[in-house]
C-alpha positions in Angstrom: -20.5 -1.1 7.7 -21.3 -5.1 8.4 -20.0 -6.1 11.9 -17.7 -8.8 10.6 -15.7 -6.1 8.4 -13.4 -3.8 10.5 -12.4 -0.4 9.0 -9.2 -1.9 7.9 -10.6 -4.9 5.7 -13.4 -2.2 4.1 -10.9 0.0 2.9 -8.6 -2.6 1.8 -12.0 -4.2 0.0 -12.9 -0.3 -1.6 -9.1 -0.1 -2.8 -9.6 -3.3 -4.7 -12.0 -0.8 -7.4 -9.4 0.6 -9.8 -9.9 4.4 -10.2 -13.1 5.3 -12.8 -13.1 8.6 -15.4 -15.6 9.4 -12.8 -13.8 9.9 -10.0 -10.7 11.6 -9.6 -7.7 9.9 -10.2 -6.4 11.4 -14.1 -3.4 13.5 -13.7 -5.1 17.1 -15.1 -7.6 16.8 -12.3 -5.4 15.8 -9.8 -3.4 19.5 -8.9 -7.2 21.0 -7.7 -7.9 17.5 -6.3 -5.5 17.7 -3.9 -6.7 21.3 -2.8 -9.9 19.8 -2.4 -11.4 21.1 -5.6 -14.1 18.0 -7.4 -14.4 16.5 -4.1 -18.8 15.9 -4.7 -20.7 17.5 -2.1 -22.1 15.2 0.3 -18.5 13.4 0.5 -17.3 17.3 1.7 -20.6 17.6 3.9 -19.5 14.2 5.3 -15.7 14.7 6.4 -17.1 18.2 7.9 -19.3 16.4 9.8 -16.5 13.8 10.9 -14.7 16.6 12.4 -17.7 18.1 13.9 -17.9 14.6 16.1 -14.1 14.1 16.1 -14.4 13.6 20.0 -16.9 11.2 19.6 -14.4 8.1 17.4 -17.3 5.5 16.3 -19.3 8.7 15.1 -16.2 10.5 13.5 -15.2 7.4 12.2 -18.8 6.1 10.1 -18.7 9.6 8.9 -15.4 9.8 7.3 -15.5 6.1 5.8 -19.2 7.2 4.2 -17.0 10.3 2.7 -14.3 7.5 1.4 -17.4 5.1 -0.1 -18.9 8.3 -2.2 -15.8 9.4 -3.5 -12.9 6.1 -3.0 -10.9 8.0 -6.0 -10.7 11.2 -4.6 -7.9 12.2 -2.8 -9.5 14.1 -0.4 -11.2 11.4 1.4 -7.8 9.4 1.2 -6.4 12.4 3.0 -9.6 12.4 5.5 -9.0 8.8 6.7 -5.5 8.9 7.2 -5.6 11.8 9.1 -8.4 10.2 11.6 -6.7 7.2 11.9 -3.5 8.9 12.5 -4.2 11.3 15.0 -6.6 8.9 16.6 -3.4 6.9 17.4 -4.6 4.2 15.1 -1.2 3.3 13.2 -1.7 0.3 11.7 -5.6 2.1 10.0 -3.2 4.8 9.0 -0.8 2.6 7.3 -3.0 0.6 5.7 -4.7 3.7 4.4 -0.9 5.7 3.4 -0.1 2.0 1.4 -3.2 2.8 -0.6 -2.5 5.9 -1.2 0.6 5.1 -2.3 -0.5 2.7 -4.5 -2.9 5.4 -6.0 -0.1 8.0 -6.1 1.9 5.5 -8.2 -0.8 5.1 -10.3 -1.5 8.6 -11.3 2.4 9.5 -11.6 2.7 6.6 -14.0 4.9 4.7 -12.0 5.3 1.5 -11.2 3.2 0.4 -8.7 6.1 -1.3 -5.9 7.7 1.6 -4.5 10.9 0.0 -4.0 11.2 0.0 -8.1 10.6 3.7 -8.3 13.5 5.7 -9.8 14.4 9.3 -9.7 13.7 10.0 -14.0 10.8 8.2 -14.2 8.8 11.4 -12.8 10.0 15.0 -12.4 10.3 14.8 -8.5 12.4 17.8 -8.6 9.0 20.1 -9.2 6.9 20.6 -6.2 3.6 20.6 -8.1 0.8 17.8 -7.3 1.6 14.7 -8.8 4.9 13.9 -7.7 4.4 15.7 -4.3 1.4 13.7 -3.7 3.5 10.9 -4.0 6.8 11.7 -2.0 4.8 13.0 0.7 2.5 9.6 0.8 5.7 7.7 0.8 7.3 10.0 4.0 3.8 9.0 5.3 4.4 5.3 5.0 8.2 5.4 6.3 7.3 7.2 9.1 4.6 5.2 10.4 6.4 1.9 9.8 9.2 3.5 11.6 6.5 4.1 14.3 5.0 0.6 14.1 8.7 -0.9 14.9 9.2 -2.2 11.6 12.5 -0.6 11.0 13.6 -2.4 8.1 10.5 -1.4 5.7 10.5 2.5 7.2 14.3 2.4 6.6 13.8 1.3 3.4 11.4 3.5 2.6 13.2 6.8 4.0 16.2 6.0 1.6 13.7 5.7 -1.6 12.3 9.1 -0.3 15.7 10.3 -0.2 16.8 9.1 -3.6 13.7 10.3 -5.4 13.6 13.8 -3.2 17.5 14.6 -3.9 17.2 18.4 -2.9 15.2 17.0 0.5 12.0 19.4 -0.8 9.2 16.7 1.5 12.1 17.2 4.7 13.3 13.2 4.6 16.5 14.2 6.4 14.4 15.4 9.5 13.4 11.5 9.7 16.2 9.8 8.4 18.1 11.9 11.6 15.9 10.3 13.9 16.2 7.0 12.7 20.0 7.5 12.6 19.5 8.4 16.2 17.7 5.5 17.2 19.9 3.2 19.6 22.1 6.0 20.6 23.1 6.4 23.8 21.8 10.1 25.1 25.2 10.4 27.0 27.5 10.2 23.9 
């Protein structure tokens, strides 16, 4: 990585390249993507290894952004980052990374690409396979962690397009939206 680019502004550079027939990203690869499955070798030996120096962060982290720059399409890696950045208390990496995973999500479900736009028929979001899991899950992702990063209007907004498009509450969006509905409550009442 070149010192002037943070982690941030290298993913947000790498999400710029649209996904290739190479790499995953088409919806029949994308149900054994997302168990890992077509994930290329030394992108798998590299997110191993991340984990291996998890409690050593600038190790960890060059390790699981060199998984992300062999396979950028893959799901996997998208998974891999997020996951750092999140339980390295990095909210703001983490978002940045769940907002292009979103945007990939919308992509490979055919929808459009602002989330706010998405309706319930324009995928089947009452089947729990891949595709449209992948995608309610990713959004849950982003709500929460704006919720997190006090930007309650955009988590909100968020949670109740989770909610519309997840009407039988499959991905758990009540759990959240009770918390948010919580928020500002006095403990007492």
């Amino acid at each position: 990585m070149s010192p002037a680019m943070t982690p941030v502004s290298r993913f947000s550079a790498a999400a710029q390249r649209p996904p290739t027939a190479a790499g995953v990203g088409w919806p029949e690869e994308l149900e054994n993507a997302c168990l890992g499955f077509g994930l290329p070798a030394e992108a798998e030996q590299e997110i191993r290894l991340a984990g291996a120096a998890y409690h050593a962060e600038t190790e960890a982290e060059r390790h699981v952004l060199r998984a992300f720059d062999l396979a950028p399409g893959h799901p996997a890696t998208h998974i891999a980052l997020y996951r750092f950045y999140f339980y390295r208390n990095r909210l703001p990496e983490a978002l940045a990374v769940g907002l292009r995973c979103l945007a990939h999500a919308a992509l490979i479900n055919g929808l459009p690409h602002d989330w706010r736009t998405v309706a319930p028929g324009q995928a089947d979001f009452g089947n729990y396979s891949a595709l449209p899991r992948f995608y309610l899950f990713t959004l849950k992702g982003c709500a929460y962690l704006s919720l997190r990063l006090g930007n309650l209007e955009q988590g909100g907004a968020m949670l109740a397009k989770l909610m519309e498009l997840d009407a039988t509450d499959k991905v758990g969006g009540s759990v959240l939206r009770g918390v948010l509905d919580r928020l500002g409550q006095d403990d007492d009442d």
